[in-house]
Structures are given as structure tokens and as C-alpha cells.
CHARMM-style PDB file with segment names, atoms N, HN, CA, C and O in Angstrom:
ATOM      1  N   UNK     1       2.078 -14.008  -8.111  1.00  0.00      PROA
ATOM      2  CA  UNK     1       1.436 -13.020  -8.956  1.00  0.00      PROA
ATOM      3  C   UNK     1      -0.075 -13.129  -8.791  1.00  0.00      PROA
ATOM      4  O   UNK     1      -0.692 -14.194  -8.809  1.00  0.00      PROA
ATOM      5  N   UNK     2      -0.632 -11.861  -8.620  1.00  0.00      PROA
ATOM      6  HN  UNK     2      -0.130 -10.996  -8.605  1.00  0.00      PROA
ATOM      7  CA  UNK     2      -2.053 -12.145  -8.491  1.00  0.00      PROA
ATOM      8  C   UNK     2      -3.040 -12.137 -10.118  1.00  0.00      PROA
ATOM      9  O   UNK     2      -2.561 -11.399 -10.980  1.00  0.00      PROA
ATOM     10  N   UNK     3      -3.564 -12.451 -10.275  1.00  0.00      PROA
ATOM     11  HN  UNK     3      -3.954 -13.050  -9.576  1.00  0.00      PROA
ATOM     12  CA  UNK     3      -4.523 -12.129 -11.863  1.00  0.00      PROA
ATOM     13  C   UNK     3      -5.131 -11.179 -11.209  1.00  0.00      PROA
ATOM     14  O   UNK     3      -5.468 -10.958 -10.046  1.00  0.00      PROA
ATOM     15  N   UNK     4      -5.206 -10.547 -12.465  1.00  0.00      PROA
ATOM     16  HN  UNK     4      -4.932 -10.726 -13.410  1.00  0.00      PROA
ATOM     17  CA  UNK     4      -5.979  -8.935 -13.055  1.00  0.00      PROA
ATOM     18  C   UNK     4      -7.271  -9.344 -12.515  1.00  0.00      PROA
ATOM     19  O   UNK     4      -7.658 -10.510 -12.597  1.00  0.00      PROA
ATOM     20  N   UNK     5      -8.074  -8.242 -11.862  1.00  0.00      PROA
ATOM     21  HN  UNK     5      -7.760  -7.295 -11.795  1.00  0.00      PROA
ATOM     22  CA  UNK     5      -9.316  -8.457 -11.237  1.00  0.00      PROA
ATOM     23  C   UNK     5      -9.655  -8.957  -9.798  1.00  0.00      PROA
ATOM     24  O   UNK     5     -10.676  -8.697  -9.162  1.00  0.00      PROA
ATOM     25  N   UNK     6      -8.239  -9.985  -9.280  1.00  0.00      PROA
ATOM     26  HN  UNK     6      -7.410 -10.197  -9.797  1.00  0.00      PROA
ATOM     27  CA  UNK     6      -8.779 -10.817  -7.923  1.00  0.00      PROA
ATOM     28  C   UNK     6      -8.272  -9.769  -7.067  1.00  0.00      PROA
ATOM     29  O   UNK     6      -7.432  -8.884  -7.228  1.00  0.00      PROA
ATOM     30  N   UNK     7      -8.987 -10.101  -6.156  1.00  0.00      PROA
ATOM     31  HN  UNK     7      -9.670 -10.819  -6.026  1.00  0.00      PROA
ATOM     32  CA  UNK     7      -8.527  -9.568  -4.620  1.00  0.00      PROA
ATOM     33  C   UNK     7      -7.489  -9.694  -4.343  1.00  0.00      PROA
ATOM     34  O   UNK     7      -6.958 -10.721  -4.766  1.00  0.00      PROA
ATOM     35  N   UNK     8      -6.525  -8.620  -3.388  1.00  0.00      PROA
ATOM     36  HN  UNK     8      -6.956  -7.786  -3.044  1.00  0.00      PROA
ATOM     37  CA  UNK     8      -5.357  -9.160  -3.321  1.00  0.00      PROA
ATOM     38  C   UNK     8      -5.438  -9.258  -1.623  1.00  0.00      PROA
ATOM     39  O   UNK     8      -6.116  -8.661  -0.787  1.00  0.00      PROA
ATOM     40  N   UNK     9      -4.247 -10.470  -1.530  1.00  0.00      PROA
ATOM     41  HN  UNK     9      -3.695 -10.955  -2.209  1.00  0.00      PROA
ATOM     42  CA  UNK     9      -4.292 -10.653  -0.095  1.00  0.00      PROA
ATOM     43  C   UNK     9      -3.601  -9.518   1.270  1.00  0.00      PROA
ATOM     44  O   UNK     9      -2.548  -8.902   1.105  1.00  0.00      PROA
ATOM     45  N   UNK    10      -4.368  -9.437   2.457  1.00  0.00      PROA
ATOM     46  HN  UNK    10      -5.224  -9.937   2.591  1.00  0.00      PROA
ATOM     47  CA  UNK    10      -4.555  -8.448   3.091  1.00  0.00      PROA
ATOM     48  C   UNK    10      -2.911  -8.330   3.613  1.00  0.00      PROA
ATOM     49  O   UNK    10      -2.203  -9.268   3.979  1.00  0.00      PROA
ATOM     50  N   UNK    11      -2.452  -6.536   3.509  1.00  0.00      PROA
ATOM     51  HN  UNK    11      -3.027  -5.774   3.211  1.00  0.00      PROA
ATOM     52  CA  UNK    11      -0.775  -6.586   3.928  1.00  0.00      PROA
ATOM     53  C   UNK    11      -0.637  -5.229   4.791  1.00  0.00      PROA
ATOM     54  O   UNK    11      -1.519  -4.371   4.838  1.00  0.00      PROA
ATOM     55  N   UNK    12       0.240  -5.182   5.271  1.00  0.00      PROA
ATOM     56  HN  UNK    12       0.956  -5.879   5.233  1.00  0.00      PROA
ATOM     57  CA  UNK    12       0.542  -4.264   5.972  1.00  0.00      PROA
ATOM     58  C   UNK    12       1.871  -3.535   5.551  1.00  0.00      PROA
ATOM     59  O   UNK    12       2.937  -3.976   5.122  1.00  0.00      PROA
ATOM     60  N   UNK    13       1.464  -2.367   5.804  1.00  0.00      PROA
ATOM     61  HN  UNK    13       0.598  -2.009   6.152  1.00  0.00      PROA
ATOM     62  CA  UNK    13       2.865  -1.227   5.261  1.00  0.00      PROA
ATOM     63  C   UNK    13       2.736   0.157   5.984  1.00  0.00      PROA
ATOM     64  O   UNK    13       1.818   0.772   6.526  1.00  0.00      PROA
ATOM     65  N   UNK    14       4.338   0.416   5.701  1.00  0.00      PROA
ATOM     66  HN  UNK    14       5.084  -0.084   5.260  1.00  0.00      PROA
ATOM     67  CA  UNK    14       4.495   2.038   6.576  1.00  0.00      PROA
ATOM     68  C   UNK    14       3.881   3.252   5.531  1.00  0.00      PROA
ATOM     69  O   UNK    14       4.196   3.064   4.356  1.00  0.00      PROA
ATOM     70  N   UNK    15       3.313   4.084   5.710  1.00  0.00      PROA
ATOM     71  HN  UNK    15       3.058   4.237   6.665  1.00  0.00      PROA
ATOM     72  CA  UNK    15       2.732   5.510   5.342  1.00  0.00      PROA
ATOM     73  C   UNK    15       3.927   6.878   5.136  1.00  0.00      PROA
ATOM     74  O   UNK    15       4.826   6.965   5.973  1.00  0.00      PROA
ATOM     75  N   UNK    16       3.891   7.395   4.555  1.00  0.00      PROA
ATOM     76  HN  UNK    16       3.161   7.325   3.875  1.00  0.00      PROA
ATOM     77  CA  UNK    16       4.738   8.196   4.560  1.00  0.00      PROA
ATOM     78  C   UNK    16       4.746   9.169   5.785  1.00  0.00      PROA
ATOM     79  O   UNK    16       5.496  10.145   5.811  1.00  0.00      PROA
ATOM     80  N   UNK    17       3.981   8.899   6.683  1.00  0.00      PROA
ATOM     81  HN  UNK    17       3.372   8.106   6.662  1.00  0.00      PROA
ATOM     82  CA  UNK    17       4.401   9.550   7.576  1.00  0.00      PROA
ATOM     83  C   UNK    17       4.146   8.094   9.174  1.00  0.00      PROA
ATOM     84  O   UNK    17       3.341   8.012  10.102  1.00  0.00      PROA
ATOM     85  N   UNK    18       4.772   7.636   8.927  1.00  0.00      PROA
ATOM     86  HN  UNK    18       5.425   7.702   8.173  1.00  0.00      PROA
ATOM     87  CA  UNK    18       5.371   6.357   9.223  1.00  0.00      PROA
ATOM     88  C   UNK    18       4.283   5.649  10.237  1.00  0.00      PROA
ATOM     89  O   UNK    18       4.706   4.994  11.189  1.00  0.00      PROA
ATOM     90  N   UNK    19       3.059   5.778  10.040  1.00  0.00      PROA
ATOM     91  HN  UNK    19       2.714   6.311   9.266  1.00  0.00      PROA
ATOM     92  CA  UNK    19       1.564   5.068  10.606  1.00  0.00      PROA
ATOM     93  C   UNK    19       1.803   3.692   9.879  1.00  0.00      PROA
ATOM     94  O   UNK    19       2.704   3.585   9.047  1.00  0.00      PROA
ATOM     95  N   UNK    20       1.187   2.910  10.126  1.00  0.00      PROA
ATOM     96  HN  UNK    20       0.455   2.997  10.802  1.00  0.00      PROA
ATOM     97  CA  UNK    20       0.987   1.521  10.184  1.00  0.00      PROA
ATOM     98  C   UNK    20      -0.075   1.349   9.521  1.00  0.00      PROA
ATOM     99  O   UNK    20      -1.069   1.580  10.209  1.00  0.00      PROA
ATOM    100  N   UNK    21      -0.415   0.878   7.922  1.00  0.00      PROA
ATOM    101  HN  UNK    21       0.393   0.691   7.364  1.00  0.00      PROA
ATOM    102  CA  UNK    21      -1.839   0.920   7.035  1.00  0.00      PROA
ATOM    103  C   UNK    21      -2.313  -0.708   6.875  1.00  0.00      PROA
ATOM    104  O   UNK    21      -1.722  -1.558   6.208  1.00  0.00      PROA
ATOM    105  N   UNK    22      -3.207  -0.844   7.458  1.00  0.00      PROA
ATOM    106  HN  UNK    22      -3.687  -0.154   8.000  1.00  0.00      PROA
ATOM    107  CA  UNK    22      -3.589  -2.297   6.702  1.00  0.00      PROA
ATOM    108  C   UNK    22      -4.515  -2.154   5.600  1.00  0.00      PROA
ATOM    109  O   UNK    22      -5.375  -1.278   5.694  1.00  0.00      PROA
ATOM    110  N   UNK    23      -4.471  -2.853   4.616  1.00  0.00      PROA
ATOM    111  HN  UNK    23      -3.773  -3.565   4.540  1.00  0.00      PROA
ATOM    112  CA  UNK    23      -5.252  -3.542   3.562  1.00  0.00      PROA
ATOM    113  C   UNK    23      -6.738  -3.324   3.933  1.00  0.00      PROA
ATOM    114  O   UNK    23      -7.533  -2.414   3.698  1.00  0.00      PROA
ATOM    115  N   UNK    24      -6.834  -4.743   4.741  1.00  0.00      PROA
ATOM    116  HN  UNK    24      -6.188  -5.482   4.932  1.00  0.00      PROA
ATOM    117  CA  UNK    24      -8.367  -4.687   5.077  1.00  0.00      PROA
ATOM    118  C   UNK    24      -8.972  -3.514   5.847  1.00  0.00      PROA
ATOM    119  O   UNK    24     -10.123  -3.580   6.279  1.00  0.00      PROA
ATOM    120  N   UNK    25      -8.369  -2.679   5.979  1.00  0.00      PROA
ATOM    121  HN  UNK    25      -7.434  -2.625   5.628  1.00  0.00      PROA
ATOM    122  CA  UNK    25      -8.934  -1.862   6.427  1.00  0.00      PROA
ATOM    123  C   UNK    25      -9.513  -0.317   5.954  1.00  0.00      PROA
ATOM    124  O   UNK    25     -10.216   0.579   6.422  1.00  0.00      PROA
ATOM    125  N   UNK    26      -8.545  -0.692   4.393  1.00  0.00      PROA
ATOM    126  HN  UNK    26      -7.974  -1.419   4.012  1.00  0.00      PROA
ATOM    127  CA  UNK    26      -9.465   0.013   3.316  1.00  0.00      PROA
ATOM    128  C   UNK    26     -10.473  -0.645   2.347  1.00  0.00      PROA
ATOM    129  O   UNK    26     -11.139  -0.046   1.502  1.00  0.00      PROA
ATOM    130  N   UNK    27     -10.478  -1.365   2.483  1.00  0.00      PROA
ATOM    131  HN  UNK    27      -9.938  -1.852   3.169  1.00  0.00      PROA
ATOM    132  CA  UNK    27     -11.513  -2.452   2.017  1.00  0.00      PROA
ATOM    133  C   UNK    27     -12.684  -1.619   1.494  1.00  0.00      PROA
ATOM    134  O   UNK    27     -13.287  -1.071   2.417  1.00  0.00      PROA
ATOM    135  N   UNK    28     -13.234  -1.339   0.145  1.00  0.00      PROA
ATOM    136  HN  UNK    28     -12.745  -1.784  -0.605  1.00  0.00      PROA
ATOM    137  CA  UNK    28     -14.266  -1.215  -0.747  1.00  0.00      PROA
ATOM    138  C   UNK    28     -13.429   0.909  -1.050  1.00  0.00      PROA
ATOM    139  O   UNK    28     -13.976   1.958  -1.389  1.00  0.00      PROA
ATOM    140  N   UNK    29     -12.598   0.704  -0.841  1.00  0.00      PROA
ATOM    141  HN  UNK    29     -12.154  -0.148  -0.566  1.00  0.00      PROA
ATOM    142  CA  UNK    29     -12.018   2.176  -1.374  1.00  0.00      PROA
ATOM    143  C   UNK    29     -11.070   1.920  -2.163  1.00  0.00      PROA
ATOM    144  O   UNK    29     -10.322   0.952  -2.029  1.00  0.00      PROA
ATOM    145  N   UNK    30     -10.987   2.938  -3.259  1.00  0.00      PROA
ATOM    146  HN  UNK    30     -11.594   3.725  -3.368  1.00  0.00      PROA
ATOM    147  CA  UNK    30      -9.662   2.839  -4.095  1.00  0.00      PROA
ATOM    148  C   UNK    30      -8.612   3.120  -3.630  1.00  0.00      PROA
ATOM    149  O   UNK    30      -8.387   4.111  -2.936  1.00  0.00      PROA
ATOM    150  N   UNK    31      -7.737   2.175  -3.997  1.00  0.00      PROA
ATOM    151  HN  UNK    31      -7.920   1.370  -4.561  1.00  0.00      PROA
ATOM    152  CA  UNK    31      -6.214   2.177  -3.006  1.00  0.00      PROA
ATOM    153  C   UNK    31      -5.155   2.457  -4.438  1.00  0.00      PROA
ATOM    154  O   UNK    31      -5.536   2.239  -5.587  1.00  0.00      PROA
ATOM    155  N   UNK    32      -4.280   2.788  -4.209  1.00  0.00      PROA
ATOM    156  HN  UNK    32      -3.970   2.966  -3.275  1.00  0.00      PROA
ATOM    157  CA  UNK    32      -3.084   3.336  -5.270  1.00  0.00      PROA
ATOM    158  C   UNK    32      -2.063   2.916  -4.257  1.00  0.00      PROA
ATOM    159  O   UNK    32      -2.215   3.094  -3.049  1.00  0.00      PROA
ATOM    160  N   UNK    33      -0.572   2.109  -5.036  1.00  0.00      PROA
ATOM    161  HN  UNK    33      -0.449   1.965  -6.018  1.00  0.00      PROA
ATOM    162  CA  UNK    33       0.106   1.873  -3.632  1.00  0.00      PROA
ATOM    163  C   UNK    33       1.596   2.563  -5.068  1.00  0.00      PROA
ATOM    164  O   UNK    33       1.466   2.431  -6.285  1.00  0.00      PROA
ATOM    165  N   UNK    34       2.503   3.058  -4.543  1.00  0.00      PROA
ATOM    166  HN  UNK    34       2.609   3.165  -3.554  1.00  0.00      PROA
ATOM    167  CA  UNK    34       3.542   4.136  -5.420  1.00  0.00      PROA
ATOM    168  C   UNK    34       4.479   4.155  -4.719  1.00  0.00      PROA
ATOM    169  O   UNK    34       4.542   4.904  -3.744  1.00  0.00      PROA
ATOM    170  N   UNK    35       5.322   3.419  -5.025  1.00  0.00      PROA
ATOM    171  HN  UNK    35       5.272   2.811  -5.817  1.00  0.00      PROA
ATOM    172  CA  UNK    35       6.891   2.848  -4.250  1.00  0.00      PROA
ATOM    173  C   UNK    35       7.364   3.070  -5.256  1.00  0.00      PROA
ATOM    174  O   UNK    35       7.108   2.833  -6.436  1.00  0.00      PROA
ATOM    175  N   UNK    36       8.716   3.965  -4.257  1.00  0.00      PROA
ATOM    176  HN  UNK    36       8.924   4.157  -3.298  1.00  0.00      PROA
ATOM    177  CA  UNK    36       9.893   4.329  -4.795  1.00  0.00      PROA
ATOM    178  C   UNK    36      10.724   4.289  -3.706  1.00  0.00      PROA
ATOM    179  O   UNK    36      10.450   4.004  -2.540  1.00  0.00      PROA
ATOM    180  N   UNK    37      12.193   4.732  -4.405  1.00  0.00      PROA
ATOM    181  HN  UNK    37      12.415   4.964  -5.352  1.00  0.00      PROA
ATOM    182  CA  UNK    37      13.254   4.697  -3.233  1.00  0.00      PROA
ATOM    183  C   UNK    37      13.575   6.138  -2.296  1.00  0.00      PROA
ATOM    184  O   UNK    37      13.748   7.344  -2.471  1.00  0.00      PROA
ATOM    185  N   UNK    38      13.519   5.025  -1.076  1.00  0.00      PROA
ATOM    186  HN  UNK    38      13.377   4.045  -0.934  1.00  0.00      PROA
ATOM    187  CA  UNK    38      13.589   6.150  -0.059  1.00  0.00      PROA
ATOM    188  C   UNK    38      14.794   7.631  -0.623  1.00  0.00      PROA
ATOM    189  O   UNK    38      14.568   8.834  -0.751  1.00  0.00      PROA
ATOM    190  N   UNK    39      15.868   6.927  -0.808  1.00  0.00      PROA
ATOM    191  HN  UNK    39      16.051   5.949  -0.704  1.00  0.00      PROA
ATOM    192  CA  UNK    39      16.901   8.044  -1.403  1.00  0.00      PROA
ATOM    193  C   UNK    39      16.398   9.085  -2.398  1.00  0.00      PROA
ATOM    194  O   UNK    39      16.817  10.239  -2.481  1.00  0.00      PROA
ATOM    195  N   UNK    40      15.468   8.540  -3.123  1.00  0.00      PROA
ATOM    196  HN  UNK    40      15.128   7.602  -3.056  1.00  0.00      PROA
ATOM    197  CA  UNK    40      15.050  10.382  -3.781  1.00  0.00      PROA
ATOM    198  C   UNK    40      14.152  10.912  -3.007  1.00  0.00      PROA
ATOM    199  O   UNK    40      13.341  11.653  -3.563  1.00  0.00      PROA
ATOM    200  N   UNK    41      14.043  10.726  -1.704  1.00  0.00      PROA
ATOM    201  HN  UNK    41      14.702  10.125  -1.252  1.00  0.00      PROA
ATOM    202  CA  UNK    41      12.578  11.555  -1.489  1.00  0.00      PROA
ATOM    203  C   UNK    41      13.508  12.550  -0.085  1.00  0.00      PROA
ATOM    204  O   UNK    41      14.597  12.333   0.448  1.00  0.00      PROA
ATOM    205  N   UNK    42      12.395  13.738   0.147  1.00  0.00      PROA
ATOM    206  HN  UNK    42      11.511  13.914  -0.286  1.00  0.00      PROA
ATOM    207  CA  UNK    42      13.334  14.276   0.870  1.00  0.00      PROA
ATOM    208  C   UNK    42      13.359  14.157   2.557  1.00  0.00      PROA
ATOM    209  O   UNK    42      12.241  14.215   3.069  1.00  0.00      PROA
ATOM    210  N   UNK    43      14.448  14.005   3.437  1.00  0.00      PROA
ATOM    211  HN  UNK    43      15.356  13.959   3.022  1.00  0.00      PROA
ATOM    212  CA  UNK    43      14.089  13.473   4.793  1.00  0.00      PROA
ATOM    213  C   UNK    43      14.754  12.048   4.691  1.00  0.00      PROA
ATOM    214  OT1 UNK    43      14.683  11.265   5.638  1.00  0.00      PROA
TER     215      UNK     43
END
């Protein structure tokens, strides 16, 4: 679990249109991350 406020450590994940996003590489932008299950979405 990270505490409220720290940095979180740098990760990698698929995009909804299935690109490859790293962490550090948004670094000083607001990030929102909104997982859900693949089965309700459409495709």
C-alpha cells in the first residue's frame, strides 16, 4: 500500500487502445488510472 501523498512506483500498462504506457513517462502530469472489467466494455 502506498501512503496518501508519496510517489508511486514506476509501472507499466496496456491503453485502451492496446499501446504500452509507462508511469515515468508521465511524470509531473495528472494521471487518473479507471479499471474495470474487460467484459462490460465493448470489443
Amino acid at each position: 500500500m502506498i501512503a496518501p501523498g508519496k510517489e508511486a512506483p514506476d509501472f507499466e500498462l496496456e491503453d485502451h487502445r492496446g499501446q504500452r504506457v509507462r508511469l515515468a513517462d508521465l511524470r509531473g502530469k495528472t494521471v487518473v488510472l479507471w479499471f474495470y472489467p474487460k467484459a462490460d466494455t465493448p470489443g
